[in-house]
N, C-alpha and C positions, 0 to 999 in steps of 0.2 A: 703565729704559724698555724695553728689549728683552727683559727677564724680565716684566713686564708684557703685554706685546705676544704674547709664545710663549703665556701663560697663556691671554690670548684667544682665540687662535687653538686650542688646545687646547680649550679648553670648548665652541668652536663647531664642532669635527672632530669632538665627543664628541654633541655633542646631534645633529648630522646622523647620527651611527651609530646614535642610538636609534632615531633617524626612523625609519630603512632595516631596524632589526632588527623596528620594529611592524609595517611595510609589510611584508617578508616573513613576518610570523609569521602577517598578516591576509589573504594571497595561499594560504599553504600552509592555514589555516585552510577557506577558501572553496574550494578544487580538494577539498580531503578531502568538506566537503559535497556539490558536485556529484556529484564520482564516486561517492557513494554514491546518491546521488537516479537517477544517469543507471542504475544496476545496479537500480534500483528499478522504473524505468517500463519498463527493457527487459525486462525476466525477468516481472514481475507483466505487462505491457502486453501480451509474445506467446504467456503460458499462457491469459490473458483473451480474446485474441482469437482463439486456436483451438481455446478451448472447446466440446464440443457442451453439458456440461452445468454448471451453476451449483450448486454444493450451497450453500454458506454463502457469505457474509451471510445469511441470512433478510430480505427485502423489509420495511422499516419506513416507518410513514407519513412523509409527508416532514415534518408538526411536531413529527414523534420527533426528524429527523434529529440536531438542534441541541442535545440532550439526549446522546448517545453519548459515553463516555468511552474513553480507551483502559485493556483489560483485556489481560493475559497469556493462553497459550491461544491457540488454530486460531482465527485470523480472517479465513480462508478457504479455501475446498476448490473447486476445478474440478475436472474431469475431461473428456480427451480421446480417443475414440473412434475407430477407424479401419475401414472396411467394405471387405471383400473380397470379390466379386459371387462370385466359384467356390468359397466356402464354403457350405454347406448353412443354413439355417436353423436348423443345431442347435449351434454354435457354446459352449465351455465359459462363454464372455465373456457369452454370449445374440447372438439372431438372427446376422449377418453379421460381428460385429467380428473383427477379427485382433489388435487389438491394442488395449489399452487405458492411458492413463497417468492417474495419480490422485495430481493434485497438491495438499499442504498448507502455508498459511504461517501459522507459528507465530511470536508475538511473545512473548520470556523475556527476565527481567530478565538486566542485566548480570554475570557469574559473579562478580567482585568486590564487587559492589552489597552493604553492610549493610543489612538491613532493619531492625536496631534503631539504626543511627545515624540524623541529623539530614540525611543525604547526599540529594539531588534524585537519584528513580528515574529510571533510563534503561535501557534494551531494546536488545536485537539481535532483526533479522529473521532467520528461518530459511525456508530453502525445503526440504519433503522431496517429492520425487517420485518414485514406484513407477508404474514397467512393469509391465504383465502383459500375454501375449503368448496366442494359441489353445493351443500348444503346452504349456502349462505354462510358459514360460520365466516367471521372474518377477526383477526388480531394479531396485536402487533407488540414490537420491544423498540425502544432505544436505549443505547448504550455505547458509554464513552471507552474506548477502545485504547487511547493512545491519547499523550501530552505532549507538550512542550516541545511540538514537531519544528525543526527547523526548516524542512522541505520535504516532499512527498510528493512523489512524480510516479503519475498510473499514467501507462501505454501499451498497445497494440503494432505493431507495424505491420505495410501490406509486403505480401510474398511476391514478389515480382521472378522468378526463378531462370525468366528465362529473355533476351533480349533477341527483339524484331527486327529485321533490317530489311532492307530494300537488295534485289536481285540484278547488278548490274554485268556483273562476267560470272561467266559459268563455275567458275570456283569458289563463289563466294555463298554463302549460307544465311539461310532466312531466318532459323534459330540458332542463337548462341547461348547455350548455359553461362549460368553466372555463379560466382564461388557463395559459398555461404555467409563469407563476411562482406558481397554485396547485397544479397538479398533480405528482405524481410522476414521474420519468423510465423505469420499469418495471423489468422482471427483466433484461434482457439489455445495461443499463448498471452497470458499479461504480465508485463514487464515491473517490477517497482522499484524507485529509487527513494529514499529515504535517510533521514536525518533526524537526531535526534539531542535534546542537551541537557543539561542538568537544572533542576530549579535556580532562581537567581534568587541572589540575596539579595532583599531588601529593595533595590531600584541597579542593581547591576547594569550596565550598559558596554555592552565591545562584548567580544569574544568568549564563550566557556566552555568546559568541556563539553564534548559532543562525541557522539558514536554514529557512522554510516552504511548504509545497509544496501546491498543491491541483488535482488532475486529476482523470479520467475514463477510463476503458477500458470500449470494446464488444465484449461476444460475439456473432461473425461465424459461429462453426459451429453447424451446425444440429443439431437434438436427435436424439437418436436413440432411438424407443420401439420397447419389446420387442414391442408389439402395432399397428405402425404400423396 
């Protein structure tokens, strides 16, 4: 009876251990996705929004949007400008700037990744960003931003706000407004969609936890033309 009784007890000390080892395997799982997601909107969210200029994405209609997959390769370029009023207008950078940074984020598969096995591709973000100063000074960083990305999708969409028509009877109208969930949102919003999973064990293959993301960041600074 009391070897009985120990066994019991045993198997139910044992299954509350599994419990607690899933619950924290599924707690350090989810802090690994955030903290990569929160390095994601901070770093992408204040190069975006001190942006003066936009180079990539390219602006796509917004019933492209829906169609974009995620590709390896610069899937984005800002650049941020700085004006110094006691520089002359002859500036190496062009007109008044002193300083210039020109940031890319590049998305590459993971260095382990086989592309002849049967293994689910997954990506690290990379951020490189180059200084360049009036002076000549010029430097740069890279730096790994994010893992194990299952997908990550940067976009633009164009504003179309307002629809053209032809004037065939008197009552009918050459401009037509369009609702906001037909139009684009413009140049100076980027759109990210984003995915993210947990390290695999060992040669894991199919499905694993994963966390998905979908925001927004606006550029706030303003452009700066060589021929204002």
């Amino acid at each position: 009876m009391a070897l009985a009784l120990t066994a019991m007890v045993l198997a139910a000390a044992y299954k509350v251990f599994i419990e607690q080892q899933k619950l924290v395997k599924f707690s350090v799982e989810t802090v690994h996705a955030n903290e990569s997601f929160r390095k994601v909107t901070f770093f992408m969210g204040e190069d975006i929004k001190k942006a003066t200029r936009i180079v990539r994405p390219t602006p796509v209609p917004l019933a492209s949007a829906s169609e974009l997959i995620t590709k390896v390769g610069t899937i984005m370029t800002v650049q941020t400008s700085e004006i110094d009023p006691r520089i002359k207008f002859d500036s190496s950078l062009g007109t008044q700037i002193a300083k210039r940074t020109h940031i890319d984020y590049e998305l590459e598969l993971m260095p382990n990744f086989n592309e002849d096995s049967e293994e689910v591709p997954v990506y690290r973000l990379i951020r490189n960003a180059v200084l360049d100063e009036e002076d000549g000074t010029h430097s740069g960083q890279r730096q790994v931003i994010a893992e194990n990305i299952q997908d990550l999708i940067i976009y633009r969409t164009v504003r179309e706000p307002f629809k053209i028509h032809s004037l065939s009877e008197p009552s009918d109208r050459m401009i037509e407004p369009r609702s906001l969930s037909e139009t684009g949102t413009g140049n100076n919003i980027i759109h990210v969609k984003m995915a993210i999973e947990r390290d695999r064990y060992k040669k894991e293959k199919g499905s694993v936890y994963s966390v998905t993301m979908e925001t927004s960041f606006y550029k706030r600074g303003k452009e700066i033309f060589l021929n204002p």
